[in-house]
C-alpha positions in Angstrom: 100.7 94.6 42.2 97.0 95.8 43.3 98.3 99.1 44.4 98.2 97.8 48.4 102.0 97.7 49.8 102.9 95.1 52.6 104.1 96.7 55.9 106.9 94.8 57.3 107.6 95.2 60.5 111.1 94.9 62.2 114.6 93.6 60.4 115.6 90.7 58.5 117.2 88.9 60.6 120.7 89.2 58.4 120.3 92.9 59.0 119.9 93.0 63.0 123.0 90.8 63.1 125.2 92.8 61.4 123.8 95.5 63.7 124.2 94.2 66.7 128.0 93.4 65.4 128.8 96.6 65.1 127.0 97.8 68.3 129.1 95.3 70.2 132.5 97.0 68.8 131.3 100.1 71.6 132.4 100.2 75.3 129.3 99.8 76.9 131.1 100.5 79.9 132.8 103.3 79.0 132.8 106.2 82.3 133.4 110.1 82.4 133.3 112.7 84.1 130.3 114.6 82.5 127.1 115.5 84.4 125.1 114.7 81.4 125.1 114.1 77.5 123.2 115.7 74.2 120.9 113.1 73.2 119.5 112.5 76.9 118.4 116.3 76.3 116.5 115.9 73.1 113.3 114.4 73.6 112.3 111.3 72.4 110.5 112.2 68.9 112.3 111.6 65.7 111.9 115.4 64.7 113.5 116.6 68.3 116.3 114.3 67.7 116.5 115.2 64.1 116.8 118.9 64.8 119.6 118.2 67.6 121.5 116.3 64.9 121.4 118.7 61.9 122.1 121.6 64.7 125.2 119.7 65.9 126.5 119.7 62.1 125.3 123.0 60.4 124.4 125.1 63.4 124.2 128.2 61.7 121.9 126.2 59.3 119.5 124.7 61.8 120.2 127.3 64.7 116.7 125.5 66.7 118.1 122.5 68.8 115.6 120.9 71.5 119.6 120.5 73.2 120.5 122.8 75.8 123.4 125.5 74.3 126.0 124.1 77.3 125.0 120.4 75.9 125.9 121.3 72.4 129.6 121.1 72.7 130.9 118.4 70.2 133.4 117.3 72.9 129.4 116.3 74.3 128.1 114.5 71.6 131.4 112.6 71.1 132.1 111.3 74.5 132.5 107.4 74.9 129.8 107.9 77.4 127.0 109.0 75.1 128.1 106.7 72.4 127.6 104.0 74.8 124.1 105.7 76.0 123.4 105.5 71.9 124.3 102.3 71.8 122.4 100.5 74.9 119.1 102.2 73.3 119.8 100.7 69.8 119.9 97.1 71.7 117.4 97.3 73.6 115.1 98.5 70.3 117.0 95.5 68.0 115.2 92.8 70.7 111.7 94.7 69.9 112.6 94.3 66.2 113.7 90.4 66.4 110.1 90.3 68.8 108.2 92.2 65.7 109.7 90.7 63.1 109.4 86.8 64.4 111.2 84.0 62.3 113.1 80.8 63.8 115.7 81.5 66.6 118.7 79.8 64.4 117.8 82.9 62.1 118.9 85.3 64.8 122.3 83.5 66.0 126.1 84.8 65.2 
């Protein structure tokens, strides 16, 4: 090695399969009857979404969230809704990695 590391960009293609698998397995239809959801809340940076995670599991631990205190209910961040929120924003970022990370299309099929 010369001390330079590739960057590689995206996911293997096995990878954003077996992803998109398991996204599939969620109700992307799912309804409720909640005005809004946690992760909606946080904003969009890795560490705000970070601190609303850790907050939801050891709040006394990491008592800053970026998500509103009547957001913070795990009832919230449970909900079929927000999974399916979670989920449709995972998709939509696996087609920027298949985009990114290029490769034949036979490489991307079930």
């Amino acid at each position: 090695m010369d001390g330079h590391f590739a960057v590689v960009r995206g996911l293997p293609p096995s990878y954003a399969r077996d992803l998109a698998a398991a996204l599939a397995t969620i109700d992307l239809d799912a309804s409720c009857e909640h005005p809004r959801h946690p992760w909606p809340a946080a904003e969009s940076t890795v560490q705000s979404q970070y601190r609303a995670v850790v907050h939801l599991h050891a709040p006394d631990d990491h008592p800053d969230t970026p998500v509103p205190a009547e957001l913070s209910s795990r009832e919230l961040w449970e909900c079929p809704v927000h999974y399916a929120q979670l989920a449709r924003e995972a998709l939509k970022e696996l087609e920027g990695w298949r985009t990114m990370r290029g490769g034949d299309a036979e490489d991307w099929e079930d």
